[in-house]
C-alpha positions as CSV (number, residue, x, y, z in Angstrom):
1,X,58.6,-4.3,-11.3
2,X,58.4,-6.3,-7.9
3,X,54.9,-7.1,-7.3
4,X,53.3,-5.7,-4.1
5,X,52.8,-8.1,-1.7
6,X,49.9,-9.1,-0.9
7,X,48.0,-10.1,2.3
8,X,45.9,-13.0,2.7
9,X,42.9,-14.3,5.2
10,X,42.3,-18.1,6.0
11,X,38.7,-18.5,7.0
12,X,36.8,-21.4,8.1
13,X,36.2,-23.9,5.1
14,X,36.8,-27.2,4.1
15,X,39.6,-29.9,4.3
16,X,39.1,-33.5,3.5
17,X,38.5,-36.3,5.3
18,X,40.9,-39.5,4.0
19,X,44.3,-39.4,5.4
20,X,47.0,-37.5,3.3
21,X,50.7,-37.4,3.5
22,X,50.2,-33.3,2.8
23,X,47.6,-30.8,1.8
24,X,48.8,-27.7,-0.3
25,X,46.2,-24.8,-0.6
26,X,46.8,-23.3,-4.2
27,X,46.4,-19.8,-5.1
28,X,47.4,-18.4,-8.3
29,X,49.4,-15.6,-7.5
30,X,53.0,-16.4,-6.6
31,X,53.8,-13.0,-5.0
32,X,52.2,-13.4,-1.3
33,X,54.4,-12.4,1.7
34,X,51.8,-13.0,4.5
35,X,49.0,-15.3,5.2
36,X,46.8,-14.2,7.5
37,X,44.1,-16.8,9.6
38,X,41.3,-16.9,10.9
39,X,39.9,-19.2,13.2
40,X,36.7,-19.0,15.2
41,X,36.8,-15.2,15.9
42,X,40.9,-15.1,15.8
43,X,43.2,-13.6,12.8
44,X,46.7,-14.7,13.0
45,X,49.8,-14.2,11.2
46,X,51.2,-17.6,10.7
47,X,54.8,-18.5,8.1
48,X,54.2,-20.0,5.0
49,X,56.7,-22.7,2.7
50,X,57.0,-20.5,-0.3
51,X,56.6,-21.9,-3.6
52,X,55.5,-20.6,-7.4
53,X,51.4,-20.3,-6.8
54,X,51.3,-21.7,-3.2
55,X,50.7,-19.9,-0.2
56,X,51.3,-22.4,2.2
57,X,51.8,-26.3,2.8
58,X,50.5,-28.1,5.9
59,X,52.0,-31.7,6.5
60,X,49.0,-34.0,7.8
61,X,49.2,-37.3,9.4
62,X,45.7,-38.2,10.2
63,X,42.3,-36.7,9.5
64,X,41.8,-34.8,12.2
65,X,45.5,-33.0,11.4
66,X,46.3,-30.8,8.9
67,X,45.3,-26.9,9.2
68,X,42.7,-27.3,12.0
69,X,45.5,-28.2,14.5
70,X,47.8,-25.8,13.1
71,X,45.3,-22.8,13.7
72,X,44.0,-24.0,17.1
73,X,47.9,-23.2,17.8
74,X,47.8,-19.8,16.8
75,X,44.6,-18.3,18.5
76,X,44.4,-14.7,19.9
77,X,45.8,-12.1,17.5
78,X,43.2,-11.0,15.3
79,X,43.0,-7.3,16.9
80,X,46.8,-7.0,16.6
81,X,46.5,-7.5,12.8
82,X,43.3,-5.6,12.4
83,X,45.1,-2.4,14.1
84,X,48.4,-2.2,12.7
85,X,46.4,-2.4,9.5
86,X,44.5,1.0,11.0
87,X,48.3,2.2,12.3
88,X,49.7,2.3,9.0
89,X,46.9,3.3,6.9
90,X,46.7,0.1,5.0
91,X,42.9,-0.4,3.4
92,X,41.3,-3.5,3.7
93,X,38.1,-5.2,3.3
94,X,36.4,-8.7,4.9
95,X,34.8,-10.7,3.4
96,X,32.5,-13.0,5.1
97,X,33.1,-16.7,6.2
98,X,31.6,-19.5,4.3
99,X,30.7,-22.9,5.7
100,X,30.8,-26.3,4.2
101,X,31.9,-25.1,1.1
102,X,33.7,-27.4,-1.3
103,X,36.8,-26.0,-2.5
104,X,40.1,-27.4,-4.7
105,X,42.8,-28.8,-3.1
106,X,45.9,-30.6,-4.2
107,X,46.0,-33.5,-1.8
108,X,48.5,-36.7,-2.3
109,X,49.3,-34.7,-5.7
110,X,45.7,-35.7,-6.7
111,X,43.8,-32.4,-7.7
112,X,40.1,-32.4,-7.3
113,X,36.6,-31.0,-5.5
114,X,36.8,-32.9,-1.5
115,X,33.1,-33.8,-0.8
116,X,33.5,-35.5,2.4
117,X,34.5,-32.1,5.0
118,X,35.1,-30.7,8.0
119,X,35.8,-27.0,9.3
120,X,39.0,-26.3,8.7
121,X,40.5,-23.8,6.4
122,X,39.4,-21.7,3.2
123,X,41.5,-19.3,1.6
124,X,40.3,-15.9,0.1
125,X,41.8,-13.1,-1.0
126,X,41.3,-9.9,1.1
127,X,43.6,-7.0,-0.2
128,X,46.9,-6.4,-2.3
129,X,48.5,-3.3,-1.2
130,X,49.0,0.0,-3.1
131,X,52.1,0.1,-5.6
132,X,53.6,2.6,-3.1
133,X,53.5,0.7,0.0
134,X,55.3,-2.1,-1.5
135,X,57.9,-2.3,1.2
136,X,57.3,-5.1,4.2
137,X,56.2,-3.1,6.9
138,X,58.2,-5.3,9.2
139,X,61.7,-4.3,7.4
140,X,60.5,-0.5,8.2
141,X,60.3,-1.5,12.2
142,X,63.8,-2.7,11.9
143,X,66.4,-0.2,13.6
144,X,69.7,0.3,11.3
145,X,71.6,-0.3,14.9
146,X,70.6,-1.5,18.2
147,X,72.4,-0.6,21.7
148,X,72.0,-2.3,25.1
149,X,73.1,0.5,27.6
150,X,74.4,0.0,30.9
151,X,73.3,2.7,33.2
152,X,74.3,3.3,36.9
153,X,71.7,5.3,39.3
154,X,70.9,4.4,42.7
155,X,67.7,3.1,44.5
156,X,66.9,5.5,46.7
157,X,63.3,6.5,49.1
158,X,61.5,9.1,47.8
159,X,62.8,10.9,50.9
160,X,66.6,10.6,50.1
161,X,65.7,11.5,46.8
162,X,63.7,14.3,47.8
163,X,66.5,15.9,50.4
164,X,69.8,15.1,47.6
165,X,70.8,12.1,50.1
166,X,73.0,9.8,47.8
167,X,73.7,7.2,50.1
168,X,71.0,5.1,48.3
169,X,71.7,1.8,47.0
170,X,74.3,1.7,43.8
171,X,72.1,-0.3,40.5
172,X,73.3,-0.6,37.4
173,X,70.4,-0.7,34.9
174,X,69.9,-1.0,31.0
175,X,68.0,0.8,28.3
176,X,67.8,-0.1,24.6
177,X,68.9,2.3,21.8
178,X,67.7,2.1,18.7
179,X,69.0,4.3,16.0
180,X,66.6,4.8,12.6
181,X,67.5,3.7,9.3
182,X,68.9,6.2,6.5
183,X,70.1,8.3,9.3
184,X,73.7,9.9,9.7
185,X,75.7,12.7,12.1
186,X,74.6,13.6,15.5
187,X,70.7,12.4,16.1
188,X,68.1,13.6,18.4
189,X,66.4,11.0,20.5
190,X,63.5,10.6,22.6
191,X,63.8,9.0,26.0
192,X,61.0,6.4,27.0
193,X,60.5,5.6,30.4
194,X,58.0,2.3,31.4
195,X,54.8,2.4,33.6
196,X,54.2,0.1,36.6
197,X,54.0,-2.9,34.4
198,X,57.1,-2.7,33.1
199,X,58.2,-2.3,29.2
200,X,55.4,-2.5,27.4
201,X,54.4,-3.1,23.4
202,X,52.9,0.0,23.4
203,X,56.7,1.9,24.4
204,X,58.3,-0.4,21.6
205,X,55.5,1.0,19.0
206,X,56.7,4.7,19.8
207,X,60.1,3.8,19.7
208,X,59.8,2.5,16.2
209,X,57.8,5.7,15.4
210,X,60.1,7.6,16.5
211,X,62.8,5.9,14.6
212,X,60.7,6.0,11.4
213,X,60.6,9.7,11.7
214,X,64.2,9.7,11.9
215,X,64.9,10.2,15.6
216,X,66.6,7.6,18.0
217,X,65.2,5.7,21.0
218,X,66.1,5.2,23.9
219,X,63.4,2.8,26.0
220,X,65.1,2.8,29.8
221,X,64.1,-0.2,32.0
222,X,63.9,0.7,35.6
223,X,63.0,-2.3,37.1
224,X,64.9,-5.4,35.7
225,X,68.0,-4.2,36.9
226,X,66.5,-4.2,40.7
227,X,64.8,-7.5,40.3
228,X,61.1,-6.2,40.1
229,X,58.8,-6.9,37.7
230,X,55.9,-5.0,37.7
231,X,54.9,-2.5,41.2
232,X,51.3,-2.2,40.0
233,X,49.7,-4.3,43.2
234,X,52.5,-2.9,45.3
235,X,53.9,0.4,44.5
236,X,56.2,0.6,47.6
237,X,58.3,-1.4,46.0
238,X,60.4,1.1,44.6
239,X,60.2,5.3,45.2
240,X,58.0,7.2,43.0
241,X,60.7,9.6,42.3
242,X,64.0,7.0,41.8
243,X,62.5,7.2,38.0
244,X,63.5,10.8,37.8
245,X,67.2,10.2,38.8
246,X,67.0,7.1,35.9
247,X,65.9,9.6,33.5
248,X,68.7,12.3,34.7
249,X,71.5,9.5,34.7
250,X,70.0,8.3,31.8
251,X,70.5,11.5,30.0
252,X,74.2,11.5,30.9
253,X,74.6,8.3,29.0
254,X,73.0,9.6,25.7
255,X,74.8,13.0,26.2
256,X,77.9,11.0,26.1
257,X,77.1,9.0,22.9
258,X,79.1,10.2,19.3
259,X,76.2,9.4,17.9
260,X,73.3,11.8,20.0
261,X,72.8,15.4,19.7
262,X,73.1,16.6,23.4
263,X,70.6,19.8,22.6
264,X,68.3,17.4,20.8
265,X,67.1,15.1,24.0
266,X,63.6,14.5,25.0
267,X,62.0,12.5,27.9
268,X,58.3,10.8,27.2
269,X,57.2,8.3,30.1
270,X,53.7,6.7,30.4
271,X,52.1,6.7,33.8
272,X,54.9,6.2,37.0
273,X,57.5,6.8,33.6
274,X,54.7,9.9,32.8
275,X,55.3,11.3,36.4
276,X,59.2,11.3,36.1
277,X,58.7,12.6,32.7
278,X,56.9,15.7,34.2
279,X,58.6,16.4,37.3
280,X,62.1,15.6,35.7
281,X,61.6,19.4,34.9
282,X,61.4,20.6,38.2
283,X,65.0,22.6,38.4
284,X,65.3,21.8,42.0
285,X,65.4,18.1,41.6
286,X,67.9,18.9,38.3
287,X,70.3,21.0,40.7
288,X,70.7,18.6,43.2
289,X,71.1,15.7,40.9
290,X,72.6,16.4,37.8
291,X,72.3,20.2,36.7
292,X,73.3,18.9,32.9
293,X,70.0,17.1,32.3
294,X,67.9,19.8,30.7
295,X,65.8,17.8,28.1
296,X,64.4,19.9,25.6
297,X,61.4,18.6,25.8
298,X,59.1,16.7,28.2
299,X,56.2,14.3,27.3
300,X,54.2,12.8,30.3
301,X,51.6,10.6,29.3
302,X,49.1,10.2,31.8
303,X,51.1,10.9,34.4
304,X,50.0,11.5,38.4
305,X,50.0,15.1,39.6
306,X,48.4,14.4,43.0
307,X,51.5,15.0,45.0
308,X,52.0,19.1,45.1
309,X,56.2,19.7,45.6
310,X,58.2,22.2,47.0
311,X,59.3,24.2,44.0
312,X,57.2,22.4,41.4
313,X,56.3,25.6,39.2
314,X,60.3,26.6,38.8
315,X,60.8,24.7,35.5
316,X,63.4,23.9,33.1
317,X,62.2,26.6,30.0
318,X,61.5,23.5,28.0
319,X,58.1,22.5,26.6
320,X,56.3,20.2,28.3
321,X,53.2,18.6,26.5
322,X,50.7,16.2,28.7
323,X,48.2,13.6,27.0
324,X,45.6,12.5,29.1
325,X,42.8,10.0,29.3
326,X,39.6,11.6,30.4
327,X,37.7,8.9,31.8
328,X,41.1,7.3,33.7
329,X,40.0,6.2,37.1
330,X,43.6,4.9,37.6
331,X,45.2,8.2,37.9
332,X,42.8,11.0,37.1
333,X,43.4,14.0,35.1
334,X,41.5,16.2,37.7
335,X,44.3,16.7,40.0
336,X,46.3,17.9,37.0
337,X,44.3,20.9,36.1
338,X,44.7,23.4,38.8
339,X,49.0,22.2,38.9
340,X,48.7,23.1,34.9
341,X,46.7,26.6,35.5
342,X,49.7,27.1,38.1
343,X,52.3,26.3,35.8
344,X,50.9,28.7,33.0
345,X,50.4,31.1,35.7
346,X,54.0,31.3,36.3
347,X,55.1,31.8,32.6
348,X,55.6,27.9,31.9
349,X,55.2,27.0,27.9
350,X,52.8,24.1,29.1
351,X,49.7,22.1,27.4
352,X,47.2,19.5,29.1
353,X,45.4,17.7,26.5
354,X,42.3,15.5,27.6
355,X,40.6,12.7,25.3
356,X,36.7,11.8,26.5
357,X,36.1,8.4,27.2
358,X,40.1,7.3,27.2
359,X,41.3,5.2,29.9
360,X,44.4,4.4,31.3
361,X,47.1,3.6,29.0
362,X,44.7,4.1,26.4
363,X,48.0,4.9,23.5
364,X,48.6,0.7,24.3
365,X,47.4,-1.3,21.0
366,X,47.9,-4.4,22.7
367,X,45.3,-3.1,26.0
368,X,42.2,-4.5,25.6
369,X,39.4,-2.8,23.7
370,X,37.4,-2.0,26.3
371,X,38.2,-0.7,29.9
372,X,39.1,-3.8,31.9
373,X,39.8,-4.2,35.4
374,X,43.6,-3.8,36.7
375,X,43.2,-6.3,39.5
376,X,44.7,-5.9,42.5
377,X,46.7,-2.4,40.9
378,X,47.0,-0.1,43.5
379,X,45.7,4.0,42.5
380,X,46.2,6.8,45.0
381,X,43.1,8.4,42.3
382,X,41.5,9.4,46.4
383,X,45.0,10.8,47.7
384,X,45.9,14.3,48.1
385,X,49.7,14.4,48.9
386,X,51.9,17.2,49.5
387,X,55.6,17.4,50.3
388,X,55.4,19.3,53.9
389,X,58.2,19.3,54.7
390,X,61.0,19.1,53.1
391,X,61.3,15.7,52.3
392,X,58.3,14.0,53.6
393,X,55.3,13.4,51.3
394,X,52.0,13.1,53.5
395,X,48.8,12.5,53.4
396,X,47.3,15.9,53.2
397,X,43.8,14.6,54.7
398,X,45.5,13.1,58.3
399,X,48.8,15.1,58.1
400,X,50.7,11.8,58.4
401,X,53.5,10.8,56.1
402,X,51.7,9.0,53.5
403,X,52.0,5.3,52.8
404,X,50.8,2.9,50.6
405,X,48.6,1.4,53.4
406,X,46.7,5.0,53.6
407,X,42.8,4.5,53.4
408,X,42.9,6.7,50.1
409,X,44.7,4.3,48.3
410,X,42.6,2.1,46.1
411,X,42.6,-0.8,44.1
412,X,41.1,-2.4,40.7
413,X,41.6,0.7,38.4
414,X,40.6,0.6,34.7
415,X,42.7,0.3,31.7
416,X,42.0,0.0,28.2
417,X,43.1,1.0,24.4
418,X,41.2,4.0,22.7
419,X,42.2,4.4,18.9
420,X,40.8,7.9,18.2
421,X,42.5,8.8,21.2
422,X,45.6,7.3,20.1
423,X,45.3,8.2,17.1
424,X,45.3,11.7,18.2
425,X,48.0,11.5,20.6
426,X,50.5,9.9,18.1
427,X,50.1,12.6,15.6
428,X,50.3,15.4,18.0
429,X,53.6,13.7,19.8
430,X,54.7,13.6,16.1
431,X,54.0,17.1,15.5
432,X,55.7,18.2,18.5
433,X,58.7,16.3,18.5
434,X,59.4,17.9,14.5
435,X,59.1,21.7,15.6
436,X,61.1,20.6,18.9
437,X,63.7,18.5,16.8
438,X,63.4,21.1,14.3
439,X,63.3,18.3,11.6
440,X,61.9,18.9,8.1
């Protein structure tokens, strides 16, 4: 029987001082896959030279050399390890650092206890996983396939789009396709579309849980295509709405694909990708730009509702399931309310869901762990917009078409990860997705 692997914490302990051509931590067990560090505060994943009862060998050229350097190279990561530990259920347990300990080392092929020390490295063992997690988690993130798509849209205002004018700018941009392992026939797939930052970690880590649920992936970058980065401090840098005719075009290309289930297409965008997530529904916007695109279902993650639309409670009949942070100061959830309590007035099958004391992209494993300032991000969190009329969005306070200039507009927002709230979120997307996908 193939062991389980096992995973592995360097601590602060003891190296010694003479110069040595190598230093070789032994450890009796020849079965470990990871090593995990720590130094200072940090935990790190770092390789290891595997060989029968070593976990790891460190070429040293001077005292000062050895594992020190090589962990003052690897510092920052020790929440990423810590979480996906949390993400995928693994149980683990620390054990506390020990100081100016001596411990056995093989150095120079000379075996014995080094009395002369510094801080350097100690090895422990920390946890050996359960028989029936045995399988690397990193072969399970692996998709069975991988497609770049080309997509063509347009850049357009948020007035052309607004009026159906299609003499916008022609951009050809790309999204990434991931199909999930085991899987055969026609899939369903969930469309991702990026915040204001950009493609984030925290869109790859659905994509992948999408994919180990069986369900493709389709993550759609808006911006790289049209040479932008990020529109966080300067949001007029592209139209609020050019996201939705990405997602519809977008649609056409997985629609198109032998391998995707045309019925069996879902949108889920975080923040600006929320908001085209949500209004991509909006059957006026589908009419005039591509009357095919009916998603069947739509997932806006904190996504801005302080712009009231012509037409925004005629709906495609599709589910549409909103997470929200309550404590976001970025874009609040407040303006969302009364549009939701319109929407359910009118017969749509809609759900708001708020989580206390979550921030802004608070799903984000990678966000810090407590709310941090955006600097510089630009929030409209004091605008109330309306489209008045057709086809100009103004400031509802001066009766001006609204710009990003506008008093209301503020800056230095809050983001920040929430795991409970994650947590939560991830296993209700999950839920939903199932009775949508009508998986098993």
């Amino acid at each position: 029987m193939t062991p389980a692997p096992l995973h592995l914490f360097l601590l602060s302990g003891v190296l010694p001082v003479g110069p040595v051509e190598s230093v070789r931590v032994v450890h009796q067990d020849s079965a470990a896959q990871d090593v995990v560090a720590e130094r200072r505060e940090e935990i790190h994943e770092i390789p290891v030279v595997q060989h029968p009862f070593d976990v790891g060998v460190w070429e040293v050229g001077a005292p000062q050399h050895a594992l020190r350097g090589r962990l003052d190279q690897l510092a920052g990561e020790r929440d990423r390890v810590v979480e996906r530990f949390a993400r995928e259920g693994i149980a683990y347990r620390s054990f506390g650092r020990r100081r100016r300990r001596r411990m056995w080392l093989v150095a120079n092929d000379k075996e014995g206890s080094m009395t002369r020390i510094f801080q350097a490295a100690w090895l422990i063992l920390v946890l050996a996983w359960a028989q029936s997690a045995m399988a690397d988690p990193s072969l399970k993130d692996l998709a069975a396939r991988t497609e770049v798509r080309a997509i063509e849209t347009l850049t357009l205002t948020d007035q052309q789009f607004l009026t159906g004018d299609k003499n916008g700018k022609a951009v050809t941009i790309a999204g990434q396709l991931r199909f999930p392992q085991g899987a055969s026939g026609r899939l369903p797939v969930v469309m991702l579309q990026h915040g204001s930052g950009g493609p984030t970690g925290g869109n790859e880590l659905w994509a992948k849980t999408f994919n180990e649920m069986g369900i493709a992936s389709f993550l759609v970058d808006s911006f790289s295509g049209r040479g932008i980065v990020s529109t966080s401090t300067d949001q007029a840098l592209l139209g609020r709405l050019n996201m939705v005719l990405d997602s519809y075009r977008a649609f056409d290309v997985l629609a198109n694909h032998a391998r995707i289930d045309p019925s069996r297409i879902a949108v889920m965008g975080f923040s600006r990708g929320g908001q085209s997530a949500l209004y991509s529904s909006m059957k006026r916007f589908q009419q005039m730009w591509n009357p095919r695109a009916a998603f069947a279902a739509y997932i806006p993650l904190y996504a801005s509702c302080s712009t009231t639309f012509i037409g925004d409670t005629d709906l495609s009949p599709a589910p549409i399931r909103q997470f929200h942070g309550a404590a976001d100061d970025y874009v609040p959830v407040a303006p969302c309310r009364p549009y939701f309590e319109r929407l359910r007035a009118a017969g749509r099958d809609v759900q708001l869901t708020e989580y206390p004391d979550a921030h802004h992209g608070y799903d984000n494993p990678l966000g810090n762990k407590t709310p941090t300032v955006a600097k510089g991000s630009q929030s409209v969190r004091a605008c109330k917009l309306k489209e008045e009329p057709l086809g100009t969005i103004i400031n509802a306070e001066t009766g001006q078409p609204f710009t990003y200039k506008d008093p209301c507009v503020q800056i230095d927002p809050h983001t920040g990860y929430n795991e409970a709230a994650a947590n939560a979120t991830r296993k209700a997307v999950k839920d939903f997705v199932r009775t949508v996908f009508n998986l098993q």
